[in-house]
C-alpha positions, 0 to 999 in steps of 0.5 A: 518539507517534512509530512507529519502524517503519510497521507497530505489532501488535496489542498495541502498539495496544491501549496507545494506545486511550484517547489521545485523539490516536488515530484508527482508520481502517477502509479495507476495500476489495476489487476485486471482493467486498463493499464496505467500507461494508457489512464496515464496518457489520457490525463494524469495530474500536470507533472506527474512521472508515470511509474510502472508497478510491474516493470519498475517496483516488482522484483522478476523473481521472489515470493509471491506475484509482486516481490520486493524490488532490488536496491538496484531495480528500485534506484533505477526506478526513482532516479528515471522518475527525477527522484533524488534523496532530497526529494519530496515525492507525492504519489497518486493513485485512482484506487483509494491509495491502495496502490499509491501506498505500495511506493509509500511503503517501498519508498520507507523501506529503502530510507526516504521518509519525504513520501506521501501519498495523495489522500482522495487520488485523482477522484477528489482532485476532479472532484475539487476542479483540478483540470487533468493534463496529457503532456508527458513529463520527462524529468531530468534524471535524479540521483537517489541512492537506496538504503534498505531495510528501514520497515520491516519485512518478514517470510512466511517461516516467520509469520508461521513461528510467530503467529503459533505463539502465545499472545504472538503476532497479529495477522491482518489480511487487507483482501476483500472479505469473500476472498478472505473467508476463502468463498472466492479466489481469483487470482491464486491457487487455494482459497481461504486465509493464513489461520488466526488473521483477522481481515482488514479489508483495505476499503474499510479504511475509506470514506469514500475516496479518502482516508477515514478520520485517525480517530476512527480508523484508530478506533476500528484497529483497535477492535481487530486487536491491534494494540501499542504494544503488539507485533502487527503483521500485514499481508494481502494477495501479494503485498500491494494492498497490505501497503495501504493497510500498513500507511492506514495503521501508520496514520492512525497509530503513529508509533505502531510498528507493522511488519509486512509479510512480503509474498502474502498469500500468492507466497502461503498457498502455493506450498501444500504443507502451509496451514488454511483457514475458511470463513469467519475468524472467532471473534471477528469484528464486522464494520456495521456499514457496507464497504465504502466506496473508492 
């Protein structure tokens, strides 16, 4: 089949179940939590392949803490997985697609465009009485062959020229508001954002588990600044959640084209001499209601 939009519900779903051109791809992974081998092994989707993020679809070495897998890594990844270039992959996660959507992007970027991530996750699934299974799935290998460079991906020398542009590139954080405004950081070694990004938090795209209406997701982007015409440039801690923010202006903006900085702040912070910023940016535009659930 071909998706119209990167997100396909639970429903829709549930129609392709018996094509034999589907792949289900589990990739539950939490920062710090229980990993997704073990969420995987106590019930996942029936014939759903489990994938690794970190041993599969992260590059061992790069900017930031989750570079970019090689073309090599990433065949190799999806070929164990059973996927081929003729396949439909649907991938899963437990965290409002803020994970699912990384192997969307990475699935894009090396040239597969039949790719969708499952809007809801495994919450609306239960939710709508789906029965989880705890049988592996042990796909017979596929035969994918990676042609990268079909979304675009930008360094921290680039964000840094075109970001000091006039009427340059918009910046747009996908981190929680308080690591943002730099009043907390957890996981790196400086606090704060890149100077004149706009947050984006990746929650606020939700309506509890699943994805916000186009016209409303549409509408909040605009009131960040994004507009048809601008260069949209997305980044997070290390490129994960940045993903989900690029597969949400992607539904709300179809022919929007969003580049993703690919070491995020993990890759900006650990160099002394790169600019940051604390609190709220000028003209910021807050959601009025609190950050939905997920």
């Amino acid at each position: 089949m071909s998706f119209s939009t990167p997100l396909i519900s639970v429903e829709a779903l549930s129609t392709l179940a018996a094509s034999p051109r589907l792949r289900l791809i589990d990739l539950r992974w939490h920062l710090n939590g229980p990993s997704g081998a073990d969420l995987y092994a106590r019930g996942h989707l029936d014939g759903a392949v489990f994938v690794d993020l970190e041993a599969a679809l992260t590059a061992p070495v790069g900017p930031g803490r989750h570079p970019i897998a090689s073309r090599a890594q990433f065949e190799r990844a999806m070929r164990a997985a059973g996927v081929s270039n003729d396949t439909t992959v649907v991938v899963y996660d437990d965290a409002g697609g803020s994970v699912a959507s990384r192997l969307w992007w990475l699935l894009r970027y090396y040239g597969h465009t039949e790719v969708a991530v499952l809007d809801g996750g495994l919450a609306r699934y239960e939710a709508l009485g789906g029965a989880l299974s705890t049988r592996a799935t042990a796909p017979e290998p596929g035969s994918f062959v990676a042609k990268p460079g079909a979304m675009p991906v930008v360094s921290a020398l680039t964000v840094e020229a075109r970001a000091a542009e006039p009427e340059g590139a918009l910046l747009l954080d996908a981190r929680a508001p308080e690591r943002y405004r730099g009043e907390v950081e957890p996981v790196d070694a400086r606090a704060g954002h890149i100077p004149s990004a706009r947050n984006a938090f990746w929650q606020w795209h939700l309506d509890g588990a699943v994805f916000r209406s186009r016209e409303a997701l549409a509408a909040h982007f605009a009131a960040l600044g994004v507009t048809p015409s601008r260069e949209v440039i997305a980044y997070c801690g290390s490129g994960v959640t940045a993903s989900q923010l690029i597969l949400a202006l992607t539904y709300a903006m179809p022919s929007l084209t969003v580049s993703l900085y690919e070491g995020s702040w993990s890759d900006w912070c650990r160099d002394p001499s790169r600019p940051i910023a604390t609190g709220e940016a000028p003209g910021q535009l807050w959601p009025s209601s609190p950050s939905p659930r997920c």
